[in-house]
C-alpha positions in Angstrom: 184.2 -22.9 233.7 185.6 -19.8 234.0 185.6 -18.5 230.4 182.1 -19.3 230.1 181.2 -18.1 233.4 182.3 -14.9 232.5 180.3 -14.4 229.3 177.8 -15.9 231.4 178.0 -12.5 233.5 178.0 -10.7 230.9 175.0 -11.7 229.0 173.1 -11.4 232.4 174.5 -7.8 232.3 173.3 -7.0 229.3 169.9 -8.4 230.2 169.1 -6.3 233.8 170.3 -3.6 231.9 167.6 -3.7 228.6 165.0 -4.2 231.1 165.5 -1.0 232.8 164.8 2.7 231.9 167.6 4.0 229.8 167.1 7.7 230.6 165.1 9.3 233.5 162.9 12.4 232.8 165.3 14.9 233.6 168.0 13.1 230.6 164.9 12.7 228.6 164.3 16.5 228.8 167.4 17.9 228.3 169.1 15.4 225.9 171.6 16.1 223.0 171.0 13.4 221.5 174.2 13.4 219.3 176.1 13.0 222.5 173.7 10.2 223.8 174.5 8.7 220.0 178.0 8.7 220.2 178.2 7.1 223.6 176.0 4.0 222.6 178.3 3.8 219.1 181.3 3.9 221.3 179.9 0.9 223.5 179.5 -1.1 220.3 175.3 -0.9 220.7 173.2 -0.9 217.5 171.8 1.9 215.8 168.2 0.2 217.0 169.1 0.5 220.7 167.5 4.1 220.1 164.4 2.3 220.3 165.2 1.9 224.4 165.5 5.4 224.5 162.1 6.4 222.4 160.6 4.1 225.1 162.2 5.5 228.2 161.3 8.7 227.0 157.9 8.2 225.5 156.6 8.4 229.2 157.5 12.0 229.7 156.3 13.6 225.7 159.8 13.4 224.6 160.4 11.9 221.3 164.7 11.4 220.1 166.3 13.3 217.5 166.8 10.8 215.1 169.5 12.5 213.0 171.3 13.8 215.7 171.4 10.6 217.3 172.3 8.7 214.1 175.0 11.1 213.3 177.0 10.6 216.9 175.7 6.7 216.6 178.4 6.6 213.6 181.3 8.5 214.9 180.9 6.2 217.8 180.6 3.3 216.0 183.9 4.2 213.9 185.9 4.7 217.0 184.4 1.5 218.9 184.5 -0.8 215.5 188.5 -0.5 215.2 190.5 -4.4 214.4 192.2 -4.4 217.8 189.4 -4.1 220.2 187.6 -7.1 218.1 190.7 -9.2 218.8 190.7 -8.8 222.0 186.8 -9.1 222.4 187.0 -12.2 221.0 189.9 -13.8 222.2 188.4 -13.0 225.9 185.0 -15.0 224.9 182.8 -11.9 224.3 180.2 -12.2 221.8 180.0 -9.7 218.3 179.1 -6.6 219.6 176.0 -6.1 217.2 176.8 -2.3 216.1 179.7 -3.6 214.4 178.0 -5.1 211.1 180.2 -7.2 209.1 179.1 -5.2 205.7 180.4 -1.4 207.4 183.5 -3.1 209.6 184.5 -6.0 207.5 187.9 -5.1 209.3 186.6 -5.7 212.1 184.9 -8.9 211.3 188.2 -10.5 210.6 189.8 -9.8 213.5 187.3 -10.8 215.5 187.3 -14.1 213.5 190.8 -14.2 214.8 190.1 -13.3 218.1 187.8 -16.7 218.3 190.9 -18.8 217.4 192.4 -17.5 220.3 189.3 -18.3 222.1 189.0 -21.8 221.3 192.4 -22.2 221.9 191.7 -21.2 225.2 189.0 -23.1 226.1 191.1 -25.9 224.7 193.4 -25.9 226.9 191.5 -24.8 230.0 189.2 -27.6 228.9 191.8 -30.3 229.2 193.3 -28.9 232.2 189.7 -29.4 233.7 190.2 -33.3 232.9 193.4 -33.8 234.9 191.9 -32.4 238.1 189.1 -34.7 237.6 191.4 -37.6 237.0 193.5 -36.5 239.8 191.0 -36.5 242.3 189.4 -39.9 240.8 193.1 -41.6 241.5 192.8 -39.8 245.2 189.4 -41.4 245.8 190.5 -44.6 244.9 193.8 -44.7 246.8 191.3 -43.9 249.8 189.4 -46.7 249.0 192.4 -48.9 248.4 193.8 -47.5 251.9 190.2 -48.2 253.7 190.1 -51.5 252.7 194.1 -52.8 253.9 193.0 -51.1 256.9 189.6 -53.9 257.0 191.6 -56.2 255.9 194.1 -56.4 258.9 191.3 -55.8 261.2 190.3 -58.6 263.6 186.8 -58.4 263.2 187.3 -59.2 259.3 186.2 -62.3 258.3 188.4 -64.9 255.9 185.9 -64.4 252.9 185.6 -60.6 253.6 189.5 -60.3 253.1 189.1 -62.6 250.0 186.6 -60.2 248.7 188.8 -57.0 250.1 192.0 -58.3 248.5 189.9 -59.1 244.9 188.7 -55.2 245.4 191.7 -53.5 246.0 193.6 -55.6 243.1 190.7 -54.4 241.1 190.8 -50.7 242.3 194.7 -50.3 241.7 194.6 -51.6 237.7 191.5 -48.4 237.8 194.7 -46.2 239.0 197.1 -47.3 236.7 194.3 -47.2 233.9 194.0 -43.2 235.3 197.5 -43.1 235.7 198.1 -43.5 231.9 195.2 -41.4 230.9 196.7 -38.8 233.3 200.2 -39.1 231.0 198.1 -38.9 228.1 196.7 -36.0 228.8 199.3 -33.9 230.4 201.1 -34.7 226.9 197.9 -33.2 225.1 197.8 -30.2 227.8 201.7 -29.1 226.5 200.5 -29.9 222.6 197.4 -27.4 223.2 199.2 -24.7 225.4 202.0 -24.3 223.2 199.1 -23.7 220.0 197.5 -21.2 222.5 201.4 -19.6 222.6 201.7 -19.2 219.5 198.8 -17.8 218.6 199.0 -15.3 221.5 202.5 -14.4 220.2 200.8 -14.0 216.5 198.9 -11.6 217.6 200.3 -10.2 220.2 198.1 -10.9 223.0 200.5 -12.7 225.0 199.2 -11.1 227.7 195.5 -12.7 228.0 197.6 -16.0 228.5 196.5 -17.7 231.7 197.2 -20.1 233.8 
């Protein structure tokens, strides 16, 4: 699933990265730390993501400015924490970015609320889309089998009963395609329902151009 696959990335990311050293020892050593502050506000990171820092540096005597990191932590919070980039966070599947409270950015919050809608509408549709290429290769597979089994049935080294038994299959087999064959209308009917939601709400906000597919 490709939405989910890419969060799925993401997440992983996230995870190599908080397991490594934020700063080496020269950083560590010559850090201004409201600089270091405003770059992890401006990446959406919480104010305790300091505490990866203290670590990192804890191994060579340095302990952080707290205030000085705090201080650029806000102004790069305020410039990260703006309604468009939640919108668009959300609408591409990424989770709440957790420097971003709802209580400071309530702003924020509900656009990134909106951003889900688009989301799920998303997934939606690429959900349903998923269905038709299964259906469409389950109506291959059984045309194959339909197909194999005229070609037995012809053959001269197929018995009387076996063609009984092949003609009883394949009558069998072909009311499974038509059965897929409705389910296939069905759902393409469904597909045009969700995709024109996932239109509109693109158009709403104006993110017509995350549209895929």
């Amino acid at each position: 699933m490709r939405i989910t696959t890419t969060v799925l990335v993401l997440t992983l990311c996230m995870m190599v990265l908080s397991s490594c050293a934020t700063l080496d020892k020269e950083e560590c050593l010559t850090a201004d730390w409201y600089t270091i502050g405003f770059e992890d506000g401006s990446k959406g990171y919480a104010l305790n993501y300091l505490a990866n820092h203290r670590k990192a540096c804890a191994e060579h005597g340095v302990t952080p400015n707290f205030d000085q990191y705090n201080l650029g932590h806000n102004k790069g919070t305020d410039s990260f924490c703006v309604p468009d980039r939640a919108l668009r966070m959300a609408a591409d599947g990424h989770q709440f970015p957790l420097g971003c409270t709802t209580e400071s950015y309530p702003q924020f919050a509900n656009a990134f609320k909106q951003g889900e809608q688009v989301f799920m509408a998303k997934q939606a549709v690429y959900d349903i889309e998923q269905a038709l290429h299964d259906i469409e290769n389950a109506i291959e597979e059984l045309k194959q089998q339909i197909e194999d089994n005229e070609a037995a049935i012809i053959s001269d080294t197929t018995s009387r009963k076996e063609r009984r038994q092949l003609l009883n299959d394949n009558k069998i087999l072909q009311e499974d395609v038509e059965a897929l064959l409705i389910e296939l209308v069905v759902l393409s009917e469904r597909l045009n329902e969700k995709d024109y939601e996932l239109r509109q709400l693109l158009e709403h906000y104006g993110l017509t151009g995350l549209h895929f597919g």
